[in-house]
N, C-alpha and C positions, 0 to 999 in steps of 0.2 A: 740856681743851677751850679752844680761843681762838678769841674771835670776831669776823669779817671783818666791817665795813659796807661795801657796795662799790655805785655806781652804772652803769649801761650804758645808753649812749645810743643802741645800735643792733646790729642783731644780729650785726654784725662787732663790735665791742668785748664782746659775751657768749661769741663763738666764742673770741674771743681770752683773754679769765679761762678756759675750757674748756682752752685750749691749755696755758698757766699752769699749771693742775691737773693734766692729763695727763703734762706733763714731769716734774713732780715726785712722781708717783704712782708707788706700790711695791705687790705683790702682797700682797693682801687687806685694801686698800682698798678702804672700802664707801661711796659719797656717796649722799645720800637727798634728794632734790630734790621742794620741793611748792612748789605755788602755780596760780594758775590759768590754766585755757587759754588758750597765746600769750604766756607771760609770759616764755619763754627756756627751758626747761628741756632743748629735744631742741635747740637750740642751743649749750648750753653743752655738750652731750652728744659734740654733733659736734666742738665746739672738742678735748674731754677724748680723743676716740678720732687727731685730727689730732697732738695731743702724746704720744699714746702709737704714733705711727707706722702709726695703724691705714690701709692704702690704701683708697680706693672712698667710695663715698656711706653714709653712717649716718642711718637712718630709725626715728624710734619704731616700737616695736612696738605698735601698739597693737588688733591683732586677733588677735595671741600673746603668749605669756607675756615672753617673751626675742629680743632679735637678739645674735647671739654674733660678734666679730670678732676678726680677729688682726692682733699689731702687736709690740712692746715687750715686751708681756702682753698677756694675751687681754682683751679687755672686754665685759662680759657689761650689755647695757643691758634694764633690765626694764624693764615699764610692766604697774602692777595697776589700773588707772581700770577696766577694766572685768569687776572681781573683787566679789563682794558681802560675799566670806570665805573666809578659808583654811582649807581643809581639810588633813588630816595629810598629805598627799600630795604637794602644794602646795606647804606648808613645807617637807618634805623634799624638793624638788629648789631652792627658796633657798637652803637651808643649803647645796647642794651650791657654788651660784654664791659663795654669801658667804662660804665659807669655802674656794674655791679659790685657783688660782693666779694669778687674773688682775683685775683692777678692775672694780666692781660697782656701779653706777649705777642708782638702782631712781625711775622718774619715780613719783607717788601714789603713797605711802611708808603712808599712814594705816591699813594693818590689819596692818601688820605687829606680830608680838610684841613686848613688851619686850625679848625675848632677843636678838634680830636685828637690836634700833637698838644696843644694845650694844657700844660701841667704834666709832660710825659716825659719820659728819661729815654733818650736815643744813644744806642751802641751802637757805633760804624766798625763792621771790620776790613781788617785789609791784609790778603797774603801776602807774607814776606819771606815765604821758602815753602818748600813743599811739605813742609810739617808746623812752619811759623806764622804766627798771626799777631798783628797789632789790632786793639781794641778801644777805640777811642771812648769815654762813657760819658755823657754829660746826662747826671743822676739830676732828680726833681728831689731827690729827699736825702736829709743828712745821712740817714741810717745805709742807704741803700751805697752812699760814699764813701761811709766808715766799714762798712764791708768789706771794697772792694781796695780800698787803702789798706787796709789789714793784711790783704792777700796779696796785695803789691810791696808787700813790706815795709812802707812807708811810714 
């Protein structure tokens, strides 16, 4: 694991680390994005599905489980915020998403098992102004580091 510091000033430069991500993303990539509402996450989500060629508009799901799109690789964007617990059920269709063929973006990450952070790259964000965000990345793959190093100018 290596880990990103990255700042964004505004929700074009979060699209744009998303974009970053997405180009360099390879199937069964799995990003786990917490932090709190408004802090970037279904932003950087849209940048990730813009670099993986996804066409159309990318919207949280956040009154189903999953929005499924196709592009490069398919991207399979969860949001569990309105999950209290996962049931055997549950799990088994993440494992379907997490261990397919396409990249797997899960917004409120926190009830997942330990099985399924497993090899996963987590970005915490954290507001720091009403238009700033800190982005902490701890990436599972060099490429997806070298991306975001690039973009940090580093």
């Amino acid at each position: 694991m290596q880990t990103v510091r990255l700042r964004s000033d505004s929700p074009a430069e979060t699209i744009a680390l998303g974009r970053r991500l997405g180009a360099a993303a390879a199937a069964g990539d799995v990003l786990l994005l917490d932090g709190p509402f408004g802090a970037g996450k279904t932003h950087l989500v849209q940048g990730l599905a813009e670099g993986l060629g996804v066409a159309g508009a990318v919207t949280s799901p956040s009154f189903i489980l999953a929005n499924e799109y196709a592009g490069r690789l398919p991207l399979y964007h969860l949001d569990l915020f309105r999950l209290e617990r996962l049931d055997a059920a549950t799990v088994e269709t993440l494992e379907e998403y997490f261990y397919g063929d396409g990249v797997c973006a899960v917004e409120w990450p926190r009830l997942l098992p330990e099985d399924l952070r497993a090899g996963a790259s987590e970005l915490r964000f954290r507001l720091t102004g009403e238009s700033t965000r800190e982005i902490e990345a701890r990436l599972a793959a060099p490429r997806l580091a070298e991306a975001l190093l690039h973009a940090a100018g580093a």
